[in-house]
N, CA, C and O of each residue as an XYZ file, in Angstrom:
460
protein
N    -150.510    -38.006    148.588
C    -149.421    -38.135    147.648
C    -148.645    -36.835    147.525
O    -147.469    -37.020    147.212
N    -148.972    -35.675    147.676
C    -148.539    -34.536    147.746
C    -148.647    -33.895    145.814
O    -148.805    -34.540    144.777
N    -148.511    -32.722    146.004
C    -148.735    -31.858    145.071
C    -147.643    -32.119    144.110
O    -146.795    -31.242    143.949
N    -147.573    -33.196    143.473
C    -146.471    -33.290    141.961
C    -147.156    -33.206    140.769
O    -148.327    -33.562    140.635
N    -146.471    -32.751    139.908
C    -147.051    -32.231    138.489
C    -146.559    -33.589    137.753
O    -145.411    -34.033    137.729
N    -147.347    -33.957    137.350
C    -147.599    -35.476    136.508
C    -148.119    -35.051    134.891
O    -149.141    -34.372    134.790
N    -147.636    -35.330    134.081
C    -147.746    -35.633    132.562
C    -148.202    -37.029    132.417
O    -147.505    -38.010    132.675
N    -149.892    -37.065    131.818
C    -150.038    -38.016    131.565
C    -150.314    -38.409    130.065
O    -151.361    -38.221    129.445
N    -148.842    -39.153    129.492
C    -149.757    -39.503    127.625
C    -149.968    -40.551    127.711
O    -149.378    -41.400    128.379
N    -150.885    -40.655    127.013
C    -151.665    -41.656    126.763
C    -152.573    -41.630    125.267
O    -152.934    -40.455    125.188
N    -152.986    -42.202    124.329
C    -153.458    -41.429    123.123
C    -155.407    -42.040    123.246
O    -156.331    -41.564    122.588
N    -155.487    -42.939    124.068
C    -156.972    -43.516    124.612
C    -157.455    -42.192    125.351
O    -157.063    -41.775    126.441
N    -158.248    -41.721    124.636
C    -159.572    -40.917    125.522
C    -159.845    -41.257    127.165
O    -159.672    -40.628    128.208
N    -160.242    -42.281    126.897
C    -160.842    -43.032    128.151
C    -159.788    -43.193    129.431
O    -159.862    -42.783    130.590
N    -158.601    -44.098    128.605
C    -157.836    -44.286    129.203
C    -157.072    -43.135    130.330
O    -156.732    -43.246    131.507
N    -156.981    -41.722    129.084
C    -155.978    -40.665    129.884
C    -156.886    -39.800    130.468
O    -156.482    -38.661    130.701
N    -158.341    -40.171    130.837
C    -159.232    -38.889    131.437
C    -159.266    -39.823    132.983
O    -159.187    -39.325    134.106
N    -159.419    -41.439    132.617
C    -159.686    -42.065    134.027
C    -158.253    -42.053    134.951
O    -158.083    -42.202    136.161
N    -157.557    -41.875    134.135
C    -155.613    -41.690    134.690
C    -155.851    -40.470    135.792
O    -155.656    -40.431    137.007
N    -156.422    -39.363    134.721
C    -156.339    -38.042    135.280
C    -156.912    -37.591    136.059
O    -156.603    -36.575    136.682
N    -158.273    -38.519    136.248
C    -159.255    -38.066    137.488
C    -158.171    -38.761    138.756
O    -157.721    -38.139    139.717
N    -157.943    -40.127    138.441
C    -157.077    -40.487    139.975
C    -156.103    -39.470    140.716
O    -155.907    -39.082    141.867
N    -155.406    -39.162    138.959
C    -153.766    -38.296    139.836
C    -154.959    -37.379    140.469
O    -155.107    -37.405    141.691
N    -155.880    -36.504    139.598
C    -156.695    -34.957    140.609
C    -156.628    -35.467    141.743
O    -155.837    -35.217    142.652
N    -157.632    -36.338    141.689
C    -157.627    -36.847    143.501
C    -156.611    -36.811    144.464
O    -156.721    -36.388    145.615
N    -155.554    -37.308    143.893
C    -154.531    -38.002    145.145
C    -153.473    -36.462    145.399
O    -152.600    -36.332    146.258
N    -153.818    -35.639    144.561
C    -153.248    -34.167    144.892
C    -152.711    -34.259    143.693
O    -151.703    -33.607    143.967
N    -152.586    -34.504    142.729
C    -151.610    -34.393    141.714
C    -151.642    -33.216    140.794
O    -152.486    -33.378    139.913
N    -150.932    -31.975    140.705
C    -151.017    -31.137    139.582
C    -150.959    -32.104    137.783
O    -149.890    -32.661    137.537
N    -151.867    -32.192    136.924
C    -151.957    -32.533    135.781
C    -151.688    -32.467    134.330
O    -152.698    -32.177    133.689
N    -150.967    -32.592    133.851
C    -151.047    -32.392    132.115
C    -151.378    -33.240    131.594
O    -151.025    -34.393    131.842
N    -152.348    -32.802    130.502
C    -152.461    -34.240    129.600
C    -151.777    -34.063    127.962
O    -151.711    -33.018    127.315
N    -151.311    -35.437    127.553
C    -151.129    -35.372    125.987
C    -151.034    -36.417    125.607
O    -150.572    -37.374    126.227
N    -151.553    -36.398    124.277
C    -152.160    -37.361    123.385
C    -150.978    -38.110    122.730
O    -150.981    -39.334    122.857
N    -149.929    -37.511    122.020
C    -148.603    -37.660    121.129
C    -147.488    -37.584    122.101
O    -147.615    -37.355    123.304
N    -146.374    -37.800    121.455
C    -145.025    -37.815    121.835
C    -144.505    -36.325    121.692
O    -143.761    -35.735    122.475
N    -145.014    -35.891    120.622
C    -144.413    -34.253    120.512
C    -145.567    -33.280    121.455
O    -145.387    -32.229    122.070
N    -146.459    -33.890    121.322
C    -147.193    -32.436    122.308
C    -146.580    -32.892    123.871
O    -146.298    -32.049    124.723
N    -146.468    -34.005    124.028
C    -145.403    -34.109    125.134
C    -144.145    -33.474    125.474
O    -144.182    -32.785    126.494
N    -143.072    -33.541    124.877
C    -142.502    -32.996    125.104
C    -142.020    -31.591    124.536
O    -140.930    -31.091    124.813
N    -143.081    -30.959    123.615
C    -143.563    -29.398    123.923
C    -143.651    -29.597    125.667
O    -142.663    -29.394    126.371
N    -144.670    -29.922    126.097
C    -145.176    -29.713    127.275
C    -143.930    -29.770    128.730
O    -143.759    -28.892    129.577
N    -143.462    -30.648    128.650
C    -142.344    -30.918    129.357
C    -140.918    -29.805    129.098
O    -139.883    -29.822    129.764
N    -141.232    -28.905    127.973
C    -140.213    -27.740    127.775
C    -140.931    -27.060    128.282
O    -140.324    -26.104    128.766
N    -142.179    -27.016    128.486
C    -142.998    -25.743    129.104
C    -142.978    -25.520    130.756
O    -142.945    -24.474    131.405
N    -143.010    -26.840    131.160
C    -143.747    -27.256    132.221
C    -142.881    -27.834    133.311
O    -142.403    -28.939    133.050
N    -142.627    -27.381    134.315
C    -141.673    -28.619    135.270
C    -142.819    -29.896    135.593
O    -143.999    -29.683    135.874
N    -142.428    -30.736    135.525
C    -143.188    -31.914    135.674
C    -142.095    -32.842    136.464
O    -140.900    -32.593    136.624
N    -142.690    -33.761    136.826
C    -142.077    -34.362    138.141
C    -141.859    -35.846    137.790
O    -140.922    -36.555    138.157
N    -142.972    -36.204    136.959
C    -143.107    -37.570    136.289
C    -143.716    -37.413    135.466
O    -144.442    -36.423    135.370
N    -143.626    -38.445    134.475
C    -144.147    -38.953    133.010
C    -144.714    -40.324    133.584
O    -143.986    -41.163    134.114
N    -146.454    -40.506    133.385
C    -147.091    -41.515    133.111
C    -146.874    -41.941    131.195
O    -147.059    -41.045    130.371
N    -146.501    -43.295    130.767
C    -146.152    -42.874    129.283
C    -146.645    -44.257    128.747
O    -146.074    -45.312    129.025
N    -147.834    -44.155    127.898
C    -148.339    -45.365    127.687
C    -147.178    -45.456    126.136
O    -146.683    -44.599    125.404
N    -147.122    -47.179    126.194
C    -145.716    -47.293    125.404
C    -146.286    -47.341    123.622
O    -145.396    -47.233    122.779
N    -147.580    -47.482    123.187
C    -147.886    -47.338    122.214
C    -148.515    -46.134    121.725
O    -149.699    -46.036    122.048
N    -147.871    -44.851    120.783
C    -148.856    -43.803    120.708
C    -148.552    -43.619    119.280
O    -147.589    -44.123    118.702
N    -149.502    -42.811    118.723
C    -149.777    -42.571    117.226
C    -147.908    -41.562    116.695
O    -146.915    -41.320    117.381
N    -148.114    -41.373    115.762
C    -146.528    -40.838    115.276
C    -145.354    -41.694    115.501
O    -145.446    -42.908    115.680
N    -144.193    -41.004    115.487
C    -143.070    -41.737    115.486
C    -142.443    -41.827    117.053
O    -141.400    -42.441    117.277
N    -143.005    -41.321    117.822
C    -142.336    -41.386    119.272
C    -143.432    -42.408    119.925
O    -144.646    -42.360    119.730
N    -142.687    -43.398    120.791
C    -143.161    -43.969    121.587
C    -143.320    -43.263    123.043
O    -142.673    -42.230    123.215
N    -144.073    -43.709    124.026
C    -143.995    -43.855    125.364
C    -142.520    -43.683    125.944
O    -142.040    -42.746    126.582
N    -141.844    -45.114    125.438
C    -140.102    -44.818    125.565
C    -139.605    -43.706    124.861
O    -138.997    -42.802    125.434
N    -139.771    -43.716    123.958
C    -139.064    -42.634    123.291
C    -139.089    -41.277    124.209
O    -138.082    -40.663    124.562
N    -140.281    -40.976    124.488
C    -140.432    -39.715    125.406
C    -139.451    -39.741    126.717
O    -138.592    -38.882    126.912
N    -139.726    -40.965    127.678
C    -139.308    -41.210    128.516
C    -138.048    -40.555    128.361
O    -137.791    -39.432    128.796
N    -137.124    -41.437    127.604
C    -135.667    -41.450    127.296
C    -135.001    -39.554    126.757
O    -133.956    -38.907    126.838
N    -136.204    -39.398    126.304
C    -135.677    -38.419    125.585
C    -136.111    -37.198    126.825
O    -135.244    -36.325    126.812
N    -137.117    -36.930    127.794
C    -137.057    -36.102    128.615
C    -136.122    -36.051    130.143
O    -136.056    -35.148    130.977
N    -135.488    -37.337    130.109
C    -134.522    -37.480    130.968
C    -132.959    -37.184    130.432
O    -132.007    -37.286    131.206
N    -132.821    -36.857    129.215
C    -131.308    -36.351    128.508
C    -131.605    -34.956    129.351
O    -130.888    -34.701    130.319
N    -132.710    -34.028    128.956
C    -132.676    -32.698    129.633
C    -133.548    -32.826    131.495
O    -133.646    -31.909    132.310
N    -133.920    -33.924    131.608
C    -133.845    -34.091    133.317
C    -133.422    -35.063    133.699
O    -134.470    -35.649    133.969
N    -132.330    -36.000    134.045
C    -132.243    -36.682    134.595
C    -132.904    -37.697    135.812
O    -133.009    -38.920    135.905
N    -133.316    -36.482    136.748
C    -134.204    -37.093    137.736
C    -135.541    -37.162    137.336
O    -136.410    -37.407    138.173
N    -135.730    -37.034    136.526
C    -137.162    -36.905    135.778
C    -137.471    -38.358    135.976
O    -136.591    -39.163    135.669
N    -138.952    -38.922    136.593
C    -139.395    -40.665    136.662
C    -140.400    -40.548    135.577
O    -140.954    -39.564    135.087
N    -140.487    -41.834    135.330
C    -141.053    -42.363    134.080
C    -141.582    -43.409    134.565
O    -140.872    -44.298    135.037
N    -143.284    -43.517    134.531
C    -143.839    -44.707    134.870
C    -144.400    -45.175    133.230
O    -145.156    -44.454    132.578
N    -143.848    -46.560    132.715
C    -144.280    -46.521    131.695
C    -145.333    -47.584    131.742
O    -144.985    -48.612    132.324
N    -146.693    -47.552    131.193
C    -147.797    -48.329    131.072
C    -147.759    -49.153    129.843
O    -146.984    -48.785    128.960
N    -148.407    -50.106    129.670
C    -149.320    -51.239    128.561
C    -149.750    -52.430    128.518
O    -149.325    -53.375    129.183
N    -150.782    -52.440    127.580
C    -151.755    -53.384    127.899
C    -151.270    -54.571    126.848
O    -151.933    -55.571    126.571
N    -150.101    -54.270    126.381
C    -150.028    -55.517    125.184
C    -148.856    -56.045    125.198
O    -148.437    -57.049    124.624
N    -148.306    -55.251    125.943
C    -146.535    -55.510    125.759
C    -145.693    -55.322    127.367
O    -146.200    -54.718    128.312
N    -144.394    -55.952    127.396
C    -144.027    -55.635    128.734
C    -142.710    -55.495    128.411
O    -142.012    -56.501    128.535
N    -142.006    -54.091    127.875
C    -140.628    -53.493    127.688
C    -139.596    -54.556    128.349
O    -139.735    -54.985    129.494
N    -138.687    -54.872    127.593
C    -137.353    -55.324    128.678
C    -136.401    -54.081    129.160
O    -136.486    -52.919    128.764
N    -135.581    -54.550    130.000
C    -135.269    -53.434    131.002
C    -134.599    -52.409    129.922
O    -134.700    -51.182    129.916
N    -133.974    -53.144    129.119
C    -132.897    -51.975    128.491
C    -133.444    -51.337    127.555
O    -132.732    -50.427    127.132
N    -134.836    -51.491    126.848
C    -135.970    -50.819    126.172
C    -136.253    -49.667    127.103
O    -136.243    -48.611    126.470
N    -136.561    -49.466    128.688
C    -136.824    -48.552    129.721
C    -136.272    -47.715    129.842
O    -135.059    -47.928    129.862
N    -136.623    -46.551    129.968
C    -135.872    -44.930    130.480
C    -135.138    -45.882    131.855
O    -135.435    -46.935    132.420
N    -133.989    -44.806    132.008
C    -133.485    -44.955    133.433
C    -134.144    -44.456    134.515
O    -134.379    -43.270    134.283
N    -134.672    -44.867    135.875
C    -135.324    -44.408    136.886
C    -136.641    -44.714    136.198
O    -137.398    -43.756    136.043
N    -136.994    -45.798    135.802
C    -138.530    -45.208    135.382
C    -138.808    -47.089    136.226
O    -137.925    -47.839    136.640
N    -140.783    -47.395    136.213
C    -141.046    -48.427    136.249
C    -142.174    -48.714    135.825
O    -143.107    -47.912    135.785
N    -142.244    -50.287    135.335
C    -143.791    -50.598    134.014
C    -144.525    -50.521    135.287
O    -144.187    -50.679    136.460
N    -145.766    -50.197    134.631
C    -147.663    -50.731    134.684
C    -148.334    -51.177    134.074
O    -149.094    -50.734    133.212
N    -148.055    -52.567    134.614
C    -149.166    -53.259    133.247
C    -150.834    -52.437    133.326
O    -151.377    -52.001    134.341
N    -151.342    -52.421    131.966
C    -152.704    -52.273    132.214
C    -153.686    -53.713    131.976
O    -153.424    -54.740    131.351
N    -154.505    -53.448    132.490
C    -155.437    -52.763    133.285
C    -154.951    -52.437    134.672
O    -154.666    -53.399    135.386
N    -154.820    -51.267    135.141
C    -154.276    -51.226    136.565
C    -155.237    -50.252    137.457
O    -156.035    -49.368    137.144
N    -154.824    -50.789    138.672
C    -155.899    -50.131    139.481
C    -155.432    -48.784    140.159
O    -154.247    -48.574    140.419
N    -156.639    -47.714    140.477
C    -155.773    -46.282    140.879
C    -154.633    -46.279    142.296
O    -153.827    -45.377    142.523
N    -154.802    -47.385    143.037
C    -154.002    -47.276    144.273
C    -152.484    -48.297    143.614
O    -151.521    -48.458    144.364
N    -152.485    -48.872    142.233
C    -151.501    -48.892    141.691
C    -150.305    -48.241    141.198
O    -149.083    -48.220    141.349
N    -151.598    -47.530    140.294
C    -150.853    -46.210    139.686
C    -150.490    -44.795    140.685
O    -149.744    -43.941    140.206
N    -150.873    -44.672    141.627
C    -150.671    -43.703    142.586
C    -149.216    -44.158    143.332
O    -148.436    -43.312    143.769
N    -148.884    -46.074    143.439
C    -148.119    -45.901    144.009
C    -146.885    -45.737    143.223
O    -145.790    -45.234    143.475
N    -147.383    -46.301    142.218
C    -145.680    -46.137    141.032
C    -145.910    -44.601    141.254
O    -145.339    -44.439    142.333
N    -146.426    -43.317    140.865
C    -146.096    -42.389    140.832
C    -145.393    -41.833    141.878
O    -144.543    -40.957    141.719
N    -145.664    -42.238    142.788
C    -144.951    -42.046    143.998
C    -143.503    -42.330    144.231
O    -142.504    -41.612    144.196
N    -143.698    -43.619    144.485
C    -142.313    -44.447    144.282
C    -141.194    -43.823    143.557
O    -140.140    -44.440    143.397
């Protein structure tokens, strides 16, 4: 997959450590965050390449919300957005971004990141 720096939120324990072992594997430089704001702290810090963005997280920012809001200051910035309960309509979606439903498998999620 080559060496891209991937942001993964997610606010599931489980969920964003088994995310994070795949991206390690497939070469992926990593961030993790729990919230919408330690996100995009992180994404002012950090060049990141993509946002994994599960669409339900604690506080007032969603998954989308992040999405949307780290592509005003990157444009090319991708957004793979995940969930297990819901399936965004398009115009709910960051631009350039694409869903993952969960439960998904790692040669899934490796390829949306890619893509």
């Amino acid at each position: 997959m080559g060496a891209r720096t991937v942001l993964v939120l997610e606010d599931e324990a489980l969920i964003r450590w088994s995310t994070v072992e795949v991206l390690i594997k497939a070469g992926c430089n990593v961030l993790e965050a729990e919230t919408g704001v330690e996100a995009l702290a992180y994404l002012h810090q950090h060049e990141v390449d993509v946002v994994v963005a599960d669409v339900n997280l604690p506080g007032k920012l969603s998954g989308l919300d992040v999405g949307k809001l780290a592509q005003l200051a990157r444009p090319r910035l991708k957004v793979v957005v995940t969930s297990g309960d819901q399936v965004p309509e398009g115009s709910q979606m960051p631009p350039n971004s694409v869903f993952l439903a969960k439960p998904y498998r790692p040669h899934q999620l490796c390829a949306a990141v890619e893509a």
